[in-house]
mmJSON file of the N, C-alpha and C atoms, coordinates in Angstrom:
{"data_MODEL":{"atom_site":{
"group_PDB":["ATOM","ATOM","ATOM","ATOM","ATOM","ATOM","ATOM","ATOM","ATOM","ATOM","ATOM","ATOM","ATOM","ATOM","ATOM","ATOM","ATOM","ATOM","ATOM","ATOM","ATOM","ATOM","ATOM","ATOM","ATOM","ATOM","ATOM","ATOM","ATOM","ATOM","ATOM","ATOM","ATOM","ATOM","ATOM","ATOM","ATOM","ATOM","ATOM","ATOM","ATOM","ATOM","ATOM","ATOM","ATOM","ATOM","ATOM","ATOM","ATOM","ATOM","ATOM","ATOM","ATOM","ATOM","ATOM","ATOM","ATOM","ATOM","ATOM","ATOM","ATOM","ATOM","ATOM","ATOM","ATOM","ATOM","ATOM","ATOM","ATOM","ATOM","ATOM","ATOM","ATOM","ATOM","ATOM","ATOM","ATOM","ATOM","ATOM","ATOM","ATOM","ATOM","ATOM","ATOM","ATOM","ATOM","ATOM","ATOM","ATOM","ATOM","ATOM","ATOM","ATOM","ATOM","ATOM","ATOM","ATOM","ATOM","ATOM","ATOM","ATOM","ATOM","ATOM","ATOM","ATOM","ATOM","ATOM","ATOM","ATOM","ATOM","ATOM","ATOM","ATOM","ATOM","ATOM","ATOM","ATOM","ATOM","ATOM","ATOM","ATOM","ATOM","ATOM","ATOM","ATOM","ATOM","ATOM","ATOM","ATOM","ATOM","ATOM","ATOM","ATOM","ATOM","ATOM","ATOM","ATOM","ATOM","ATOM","ATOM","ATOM","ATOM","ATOM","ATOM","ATOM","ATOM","ATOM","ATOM","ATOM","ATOM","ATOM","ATOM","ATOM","ATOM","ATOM","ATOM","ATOM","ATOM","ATOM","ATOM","ATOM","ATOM"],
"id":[1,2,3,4,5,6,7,8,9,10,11,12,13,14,15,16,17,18,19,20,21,22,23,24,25,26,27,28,29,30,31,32,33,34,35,36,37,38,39,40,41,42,43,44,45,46,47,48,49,50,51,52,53,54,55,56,57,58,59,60,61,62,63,64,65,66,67,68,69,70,71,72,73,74,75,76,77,78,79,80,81,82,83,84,85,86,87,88,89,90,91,92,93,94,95,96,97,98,99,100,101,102,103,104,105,106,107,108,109,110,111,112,113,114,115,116,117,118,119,120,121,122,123,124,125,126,127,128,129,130,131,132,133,134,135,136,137,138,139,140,141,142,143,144,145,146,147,148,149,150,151,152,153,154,155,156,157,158,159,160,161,162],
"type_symbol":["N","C","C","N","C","C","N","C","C","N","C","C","N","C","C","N","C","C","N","C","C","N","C","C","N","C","C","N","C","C","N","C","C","N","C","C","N","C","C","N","C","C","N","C","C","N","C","C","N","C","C","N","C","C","N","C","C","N","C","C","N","C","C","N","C","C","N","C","C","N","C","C","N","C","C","N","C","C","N","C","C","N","C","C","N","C","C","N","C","C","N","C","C","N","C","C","N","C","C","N","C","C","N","C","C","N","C","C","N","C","C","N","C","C","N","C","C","N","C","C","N","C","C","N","C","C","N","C","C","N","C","C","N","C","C","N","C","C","N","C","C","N","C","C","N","C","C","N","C","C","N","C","C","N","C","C","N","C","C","N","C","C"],
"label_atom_id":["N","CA","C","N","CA","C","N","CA","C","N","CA","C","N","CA","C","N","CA","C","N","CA","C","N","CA","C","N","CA","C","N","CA","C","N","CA","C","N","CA","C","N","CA","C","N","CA","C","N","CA","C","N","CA","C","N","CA","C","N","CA","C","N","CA","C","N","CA","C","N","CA","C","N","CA","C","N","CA","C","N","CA","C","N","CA","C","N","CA","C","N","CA","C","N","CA","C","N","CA","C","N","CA","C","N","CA","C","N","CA","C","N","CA","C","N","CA","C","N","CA","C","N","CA","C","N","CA","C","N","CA","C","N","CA","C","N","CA","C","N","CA","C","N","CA","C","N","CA","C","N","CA","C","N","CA","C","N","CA","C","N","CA","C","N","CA","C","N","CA","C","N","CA","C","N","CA","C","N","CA","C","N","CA","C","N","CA","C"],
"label_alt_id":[null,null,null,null,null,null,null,null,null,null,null,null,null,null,null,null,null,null,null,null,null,null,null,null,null,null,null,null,null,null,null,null,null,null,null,null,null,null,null,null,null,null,null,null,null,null,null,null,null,null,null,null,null,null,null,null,null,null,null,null,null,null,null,null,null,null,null,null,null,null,null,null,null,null,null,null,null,null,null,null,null,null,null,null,null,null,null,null,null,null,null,null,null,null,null,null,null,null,null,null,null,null,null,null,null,null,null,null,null,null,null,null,null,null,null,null,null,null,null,null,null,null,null,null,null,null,null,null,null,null,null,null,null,null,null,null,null,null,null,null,null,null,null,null,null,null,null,null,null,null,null,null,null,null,null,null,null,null,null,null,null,null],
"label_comp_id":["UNK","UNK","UNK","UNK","UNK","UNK","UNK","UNK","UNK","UNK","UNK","UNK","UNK","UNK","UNK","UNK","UNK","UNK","UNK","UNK","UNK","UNK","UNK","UNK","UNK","UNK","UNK","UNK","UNK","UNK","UNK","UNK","UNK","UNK","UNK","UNK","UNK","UNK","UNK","UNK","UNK","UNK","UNK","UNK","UNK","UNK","UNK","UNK","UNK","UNK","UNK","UNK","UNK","UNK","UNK","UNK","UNK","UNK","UNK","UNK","UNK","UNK","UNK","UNK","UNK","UNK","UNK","UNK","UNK","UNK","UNK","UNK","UNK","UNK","UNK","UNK","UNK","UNK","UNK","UNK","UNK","UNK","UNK","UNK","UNK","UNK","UNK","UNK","UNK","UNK","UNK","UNK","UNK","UNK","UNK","UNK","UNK","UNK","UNK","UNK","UNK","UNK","UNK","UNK","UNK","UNK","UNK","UNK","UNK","UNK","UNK","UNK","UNK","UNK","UNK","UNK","UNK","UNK","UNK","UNK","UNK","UNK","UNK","UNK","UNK","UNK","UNK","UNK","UNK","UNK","UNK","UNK","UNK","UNK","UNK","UNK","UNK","UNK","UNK","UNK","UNK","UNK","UNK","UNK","UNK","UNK","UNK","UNK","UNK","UNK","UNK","UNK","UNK","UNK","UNK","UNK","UNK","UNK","UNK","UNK","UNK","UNK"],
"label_asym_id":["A","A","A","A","A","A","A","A","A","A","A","A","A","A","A","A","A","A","A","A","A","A","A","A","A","A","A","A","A","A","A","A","A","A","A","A","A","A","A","A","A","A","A","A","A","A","A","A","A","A","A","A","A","A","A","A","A","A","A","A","A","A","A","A","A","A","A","A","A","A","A","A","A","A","A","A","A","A","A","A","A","A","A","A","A","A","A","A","A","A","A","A","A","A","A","A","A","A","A","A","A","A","A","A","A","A","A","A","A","A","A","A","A","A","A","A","A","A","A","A","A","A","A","A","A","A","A","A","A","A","A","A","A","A","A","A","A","A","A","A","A","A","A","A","A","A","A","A","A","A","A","A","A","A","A","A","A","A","A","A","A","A"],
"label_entity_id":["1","1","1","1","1","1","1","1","1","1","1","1","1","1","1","1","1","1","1","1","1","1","1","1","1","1","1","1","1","1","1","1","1","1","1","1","1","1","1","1","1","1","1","1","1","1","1","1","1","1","1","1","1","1","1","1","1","1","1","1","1","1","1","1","1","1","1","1","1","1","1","1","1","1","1","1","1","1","1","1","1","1","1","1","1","1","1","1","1","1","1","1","1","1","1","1","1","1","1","1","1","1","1","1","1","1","1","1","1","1","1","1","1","1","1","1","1","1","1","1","1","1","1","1","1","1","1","1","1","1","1","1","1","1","1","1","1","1","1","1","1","1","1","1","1","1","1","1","1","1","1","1","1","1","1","1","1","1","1","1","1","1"],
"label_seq_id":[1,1,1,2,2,2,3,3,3,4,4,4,5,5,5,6,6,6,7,7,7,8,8,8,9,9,9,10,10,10,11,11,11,12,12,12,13,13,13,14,14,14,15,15,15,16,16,16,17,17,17,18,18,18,19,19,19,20,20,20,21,21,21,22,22,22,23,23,23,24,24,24,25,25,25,26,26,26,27,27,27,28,28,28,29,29,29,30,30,30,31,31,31,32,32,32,33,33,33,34,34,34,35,35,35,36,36,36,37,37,37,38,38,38,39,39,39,40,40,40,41,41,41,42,42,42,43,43,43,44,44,44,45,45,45,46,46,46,47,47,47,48,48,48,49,49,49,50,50,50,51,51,51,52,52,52,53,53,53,54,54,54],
"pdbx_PDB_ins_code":[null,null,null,null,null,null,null,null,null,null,null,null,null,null,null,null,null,null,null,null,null,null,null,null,null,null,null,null,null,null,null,null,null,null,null,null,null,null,null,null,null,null,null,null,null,null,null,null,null,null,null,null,null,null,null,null,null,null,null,null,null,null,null,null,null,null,null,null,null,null,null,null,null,null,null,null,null,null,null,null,null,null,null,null,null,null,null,null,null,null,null,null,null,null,null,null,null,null,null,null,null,null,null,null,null,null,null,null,null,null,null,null,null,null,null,null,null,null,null,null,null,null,null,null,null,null,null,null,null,null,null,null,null,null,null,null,null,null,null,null,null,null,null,null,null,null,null,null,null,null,null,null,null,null,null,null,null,null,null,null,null,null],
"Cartn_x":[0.666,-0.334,-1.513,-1.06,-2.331,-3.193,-3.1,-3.829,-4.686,-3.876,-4.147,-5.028,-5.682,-6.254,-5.927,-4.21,-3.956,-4.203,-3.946,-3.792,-2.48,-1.761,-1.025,0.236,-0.146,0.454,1.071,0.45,0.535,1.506,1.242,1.742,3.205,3.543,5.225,5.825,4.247,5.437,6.05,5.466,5.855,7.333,7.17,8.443,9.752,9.151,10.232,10.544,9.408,9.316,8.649,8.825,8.034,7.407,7.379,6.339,6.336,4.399,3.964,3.861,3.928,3.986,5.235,6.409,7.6,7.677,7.144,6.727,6.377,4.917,4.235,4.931,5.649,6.643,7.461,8.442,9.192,8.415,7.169,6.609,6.411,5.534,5.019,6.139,7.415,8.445,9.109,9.31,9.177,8.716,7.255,6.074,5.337,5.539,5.06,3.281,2.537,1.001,1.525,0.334,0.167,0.206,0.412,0.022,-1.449,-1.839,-3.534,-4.428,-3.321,-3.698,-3.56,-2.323,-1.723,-2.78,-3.195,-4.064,-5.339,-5.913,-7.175,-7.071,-6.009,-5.576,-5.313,-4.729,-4.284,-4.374,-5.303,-5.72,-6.275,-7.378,-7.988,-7.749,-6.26,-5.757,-5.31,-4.725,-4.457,-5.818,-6.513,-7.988,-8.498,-8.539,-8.912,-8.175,-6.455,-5.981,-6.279,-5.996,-6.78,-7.716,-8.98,-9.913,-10.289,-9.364,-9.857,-8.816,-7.831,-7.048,-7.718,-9.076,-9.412,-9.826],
"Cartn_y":[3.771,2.901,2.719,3.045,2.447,3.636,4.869,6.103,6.762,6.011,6.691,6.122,6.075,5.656,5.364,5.873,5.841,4.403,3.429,2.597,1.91,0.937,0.489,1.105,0.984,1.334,3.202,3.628,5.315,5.287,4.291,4.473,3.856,2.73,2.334,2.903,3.641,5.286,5.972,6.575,7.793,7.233,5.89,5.706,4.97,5.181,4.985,3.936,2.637,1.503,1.778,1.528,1.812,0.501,-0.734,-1.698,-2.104,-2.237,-2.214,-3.747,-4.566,-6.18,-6.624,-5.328,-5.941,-5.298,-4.029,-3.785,-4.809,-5.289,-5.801,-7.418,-7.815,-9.059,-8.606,-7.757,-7.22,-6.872,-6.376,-5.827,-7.201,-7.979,-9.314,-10.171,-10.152,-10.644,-9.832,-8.781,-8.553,-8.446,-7.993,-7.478,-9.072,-10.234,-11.125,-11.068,-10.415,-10.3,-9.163,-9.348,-8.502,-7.209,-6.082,-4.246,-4.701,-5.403,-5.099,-6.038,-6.766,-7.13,-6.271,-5.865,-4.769,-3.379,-2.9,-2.048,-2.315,-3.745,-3.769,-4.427,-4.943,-5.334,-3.966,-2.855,-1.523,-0.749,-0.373,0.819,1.991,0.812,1.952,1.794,1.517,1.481,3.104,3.065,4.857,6.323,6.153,6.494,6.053,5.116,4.718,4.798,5.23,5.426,6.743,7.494,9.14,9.475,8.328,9.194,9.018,7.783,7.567,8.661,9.296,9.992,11.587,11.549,12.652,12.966],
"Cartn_z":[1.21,0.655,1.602,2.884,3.939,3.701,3.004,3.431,2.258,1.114,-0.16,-1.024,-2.012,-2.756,-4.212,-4.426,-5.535,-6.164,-7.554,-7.796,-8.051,-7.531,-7.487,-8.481,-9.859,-11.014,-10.77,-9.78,-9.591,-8.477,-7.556,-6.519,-7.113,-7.36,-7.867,-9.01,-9.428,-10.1,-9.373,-8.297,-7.35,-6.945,-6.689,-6.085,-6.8,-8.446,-8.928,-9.887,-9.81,-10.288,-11.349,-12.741,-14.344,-14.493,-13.68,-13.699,-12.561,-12.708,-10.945,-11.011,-11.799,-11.619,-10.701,-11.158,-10.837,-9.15,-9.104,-7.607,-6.922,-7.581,-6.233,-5.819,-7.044,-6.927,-5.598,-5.465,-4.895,-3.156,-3.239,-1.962,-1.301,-2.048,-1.867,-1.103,-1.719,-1.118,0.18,0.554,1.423,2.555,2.539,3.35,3.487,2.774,3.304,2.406,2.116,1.636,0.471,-0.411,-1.545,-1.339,-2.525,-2.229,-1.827,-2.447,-2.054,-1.103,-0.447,0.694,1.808,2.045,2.968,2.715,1.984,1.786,2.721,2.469,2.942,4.768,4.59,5.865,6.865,6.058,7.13,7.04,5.587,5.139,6.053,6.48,8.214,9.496,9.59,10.712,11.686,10.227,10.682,10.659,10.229,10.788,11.357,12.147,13.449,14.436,14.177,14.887,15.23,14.932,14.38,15.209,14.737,14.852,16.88,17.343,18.49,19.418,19.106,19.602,19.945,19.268,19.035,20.459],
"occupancy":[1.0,1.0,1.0,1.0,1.0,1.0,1.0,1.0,1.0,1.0,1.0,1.0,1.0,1.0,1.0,1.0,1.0,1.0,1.0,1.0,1.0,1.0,1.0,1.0,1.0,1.0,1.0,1.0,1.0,1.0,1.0,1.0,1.0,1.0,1.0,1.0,1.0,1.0,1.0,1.0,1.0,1.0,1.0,1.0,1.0,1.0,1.0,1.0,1.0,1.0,1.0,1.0,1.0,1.0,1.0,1.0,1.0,1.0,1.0,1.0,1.0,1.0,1.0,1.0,1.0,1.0,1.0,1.0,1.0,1.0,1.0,1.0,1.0,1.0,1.0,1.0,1.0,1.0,1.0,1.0,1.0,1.0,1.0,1.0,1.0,1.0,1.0,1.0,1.0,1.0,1.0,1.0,1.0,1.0,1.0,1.0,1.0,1.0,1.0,1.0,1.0,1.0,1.0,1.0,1.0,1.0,1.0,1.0,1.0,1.0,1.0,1.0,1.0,1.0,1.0,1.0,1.0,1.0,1.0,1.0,1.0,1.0,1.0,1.0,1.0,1.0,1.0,1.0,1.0,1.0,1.0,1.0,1.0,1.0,1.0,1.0,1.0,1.0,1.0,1.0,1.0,1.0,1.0,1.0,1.0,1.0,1.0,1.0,1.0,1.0,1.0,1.0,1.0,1.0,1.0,1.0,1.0,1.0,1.0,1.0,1.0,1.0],
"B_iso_or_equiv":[0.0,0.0,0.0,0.0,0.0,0.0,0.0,0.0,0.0,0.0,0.0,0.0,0.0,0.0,0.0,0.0,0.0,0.0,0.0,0.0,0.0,0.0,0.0,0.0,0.0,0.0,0.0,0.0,0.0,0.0,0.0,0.0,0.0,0.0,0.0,0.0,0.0,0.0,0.0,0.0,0.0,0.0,0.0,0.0,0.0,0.0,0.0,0.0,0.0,0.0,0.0,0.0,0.0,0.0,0.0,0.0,0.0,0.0,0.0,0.0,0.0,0.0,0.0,0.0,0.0,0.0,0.0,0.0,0.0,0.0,0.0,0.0,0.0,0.0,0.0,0.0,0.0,0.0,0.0,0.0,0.0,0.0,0.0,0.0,0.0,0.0,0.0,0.0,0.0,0.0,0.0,0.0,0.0,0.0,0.0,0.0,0.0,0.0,0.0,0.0,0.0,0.0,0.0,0.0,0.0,0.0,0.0,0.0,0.0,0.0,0.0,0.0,0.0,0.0,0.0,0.0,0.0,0.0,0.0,0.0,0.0,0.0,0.0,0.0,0.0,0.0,0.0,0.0,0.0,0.0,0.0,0.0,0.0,0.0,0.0,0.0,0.0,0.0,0.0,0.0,0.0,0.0,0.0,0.0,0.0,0.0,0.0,0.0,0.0,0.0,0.0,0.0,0.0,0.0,0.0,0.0,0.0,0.0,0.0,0.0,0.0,0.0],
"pdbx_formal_charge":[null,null,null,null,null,null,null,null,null,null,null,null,null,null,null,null,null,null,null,null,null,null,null,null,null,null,null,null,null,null,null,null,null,null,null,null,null,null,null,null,null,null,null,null,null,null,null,null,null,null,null,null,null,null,null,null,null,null,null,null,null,null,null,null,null,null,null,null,null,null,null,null,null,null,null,null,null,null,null,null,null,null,null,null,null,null,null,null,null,null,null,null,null,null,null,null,null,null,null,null,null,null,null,null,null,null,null,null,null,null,null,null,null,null,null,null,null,null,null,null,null,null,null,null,null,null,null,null,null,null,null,null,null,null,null,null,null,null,null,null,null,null,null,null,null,null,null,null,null,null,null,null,null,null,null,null,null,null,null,null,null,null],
"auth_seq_id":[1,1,1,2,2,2,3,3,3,4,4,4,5,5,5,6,6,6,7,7,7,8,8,8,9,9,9,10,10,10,11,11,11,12,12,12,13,13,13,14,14,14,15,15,15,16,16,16,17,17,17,18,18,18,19,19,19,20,20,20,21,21,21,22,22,22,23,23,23,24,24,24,25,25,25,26,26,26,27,27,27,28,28,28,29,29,29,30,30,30,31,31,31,32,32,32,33,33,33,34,34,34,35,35,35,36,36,36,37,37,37,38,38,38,39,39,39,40,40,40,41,41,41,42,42,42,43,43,43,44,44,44,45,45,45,46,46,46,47,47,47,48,48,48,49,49,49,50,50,50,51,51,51,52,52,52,53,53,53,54,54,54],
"auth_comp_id":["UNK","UNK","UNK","UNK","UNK","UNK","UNK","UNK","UNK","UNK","UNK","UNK","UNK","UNK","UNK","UNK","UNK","UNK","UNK","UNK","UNK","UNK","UNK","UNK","UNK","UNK","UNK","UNK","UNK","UNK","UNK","UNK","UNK","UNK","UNK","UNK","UNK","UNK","UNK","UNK","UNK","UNK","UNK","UNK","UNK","UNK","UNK","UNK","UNK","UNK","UNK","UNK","UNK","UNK","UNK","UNK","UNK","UNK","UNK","UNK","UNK","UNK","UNK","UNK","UNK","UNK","UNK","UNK","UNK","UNK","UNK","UNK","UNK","UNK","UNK","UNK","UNK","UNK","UNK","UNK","UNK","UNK","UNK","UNK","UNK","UNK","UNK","UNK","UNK","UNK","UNK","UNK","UNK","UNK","UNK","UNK","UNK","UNK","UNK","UNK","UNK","UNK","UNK","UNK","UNK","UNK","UNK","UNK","UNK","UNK","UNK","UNK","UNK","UNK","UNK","UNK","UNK","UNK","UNK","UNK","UNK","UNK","UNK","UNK","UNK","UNK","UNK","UNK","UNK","UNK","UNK","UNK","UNK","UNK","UNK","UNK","UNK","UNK","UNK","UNK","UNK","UNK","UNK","UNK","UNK","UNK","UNK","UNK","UNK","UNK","UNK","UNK","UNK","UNK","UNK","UNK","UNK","UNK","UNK","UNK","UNK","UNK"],
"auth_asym_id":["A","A","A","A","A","A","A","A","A","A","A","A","A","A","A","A","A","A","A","A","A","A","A","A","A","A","A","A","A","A","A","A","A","A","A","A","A","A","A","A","A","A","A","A","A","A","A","A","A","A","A","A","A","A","A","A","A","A","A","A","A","A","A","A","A","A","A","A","A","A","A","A","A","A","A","A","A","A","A","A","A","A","A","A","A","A","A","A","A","A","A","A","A","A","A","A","A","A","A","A","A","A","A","A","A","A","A","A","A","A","A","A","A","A","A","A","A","A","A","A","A","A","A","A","A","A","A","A","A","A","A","A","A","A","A","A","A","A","A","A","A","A","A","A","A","A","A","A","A","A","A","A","A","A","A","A","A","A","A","A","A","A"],
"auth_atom_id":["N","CA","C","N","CA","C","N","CA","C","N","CA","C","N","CA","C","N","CA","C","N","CA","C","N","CA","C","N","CA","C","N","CA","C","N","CA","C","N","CA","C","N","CA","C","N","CA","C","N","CA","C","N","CA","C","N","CA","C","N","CA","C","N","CA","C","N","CA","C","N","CA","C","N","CA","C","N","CA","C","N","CA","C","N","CA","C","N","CA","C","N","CA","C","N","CA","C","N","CA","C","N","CA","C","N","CA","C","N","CA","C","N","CA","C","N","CA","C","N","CA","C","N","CA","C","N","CA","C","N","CA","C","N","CA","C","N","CA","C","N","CA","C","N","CA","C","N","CA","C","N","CA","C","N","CA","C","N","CA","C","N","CA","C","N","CA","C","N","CA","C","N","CA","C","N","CA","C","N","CA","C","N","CA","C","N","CA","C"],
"pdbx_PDB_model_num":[1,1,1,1,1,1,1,1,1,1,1,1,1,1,1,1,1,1,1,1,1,1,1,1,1,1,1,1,1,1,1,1,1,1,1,1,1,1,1,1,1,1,1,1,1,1,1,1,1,1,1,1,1,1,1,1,1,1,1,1,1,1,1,1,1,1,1,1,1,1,1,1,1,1,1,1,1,1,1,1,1,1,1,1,1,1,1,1,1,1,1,1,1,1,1,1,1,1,1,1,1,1,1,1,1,1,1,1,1,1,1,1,1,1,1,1,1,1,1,1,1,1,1,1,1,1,1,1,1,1,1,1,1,1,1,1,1,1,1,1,1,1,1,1,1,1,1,1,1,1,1,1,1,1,1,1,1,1,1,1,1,1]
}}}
């Protein structure tokens, strides 16, 4: 999720979930913040990690 751009609904397909409401219930409870908090929170973490390694 931190890398991709898919939309939520694509992404808790890939992994299996046929409703992304019931995903992001589930992530939310885990991970503590929303899919789409965690997205904007770490999305460019790993390209910046990246890009400073260069």
């Amino acid at each position: 999720m931190e890398t991709g751009a898919l939309p939520l609904n694509a992404v808790s397909g890939e992994i299996g979930y046929e409703d992304a409401s019931f995903f992001s219930r589930l992530f939310r409870r885990s991970v503590g913040m929303s899919p789409a908090a965690h997205r904007r929170r770490f999305g460019g973490l790993k390209k910046a990690i990246a890009k400073s390694s260069l």
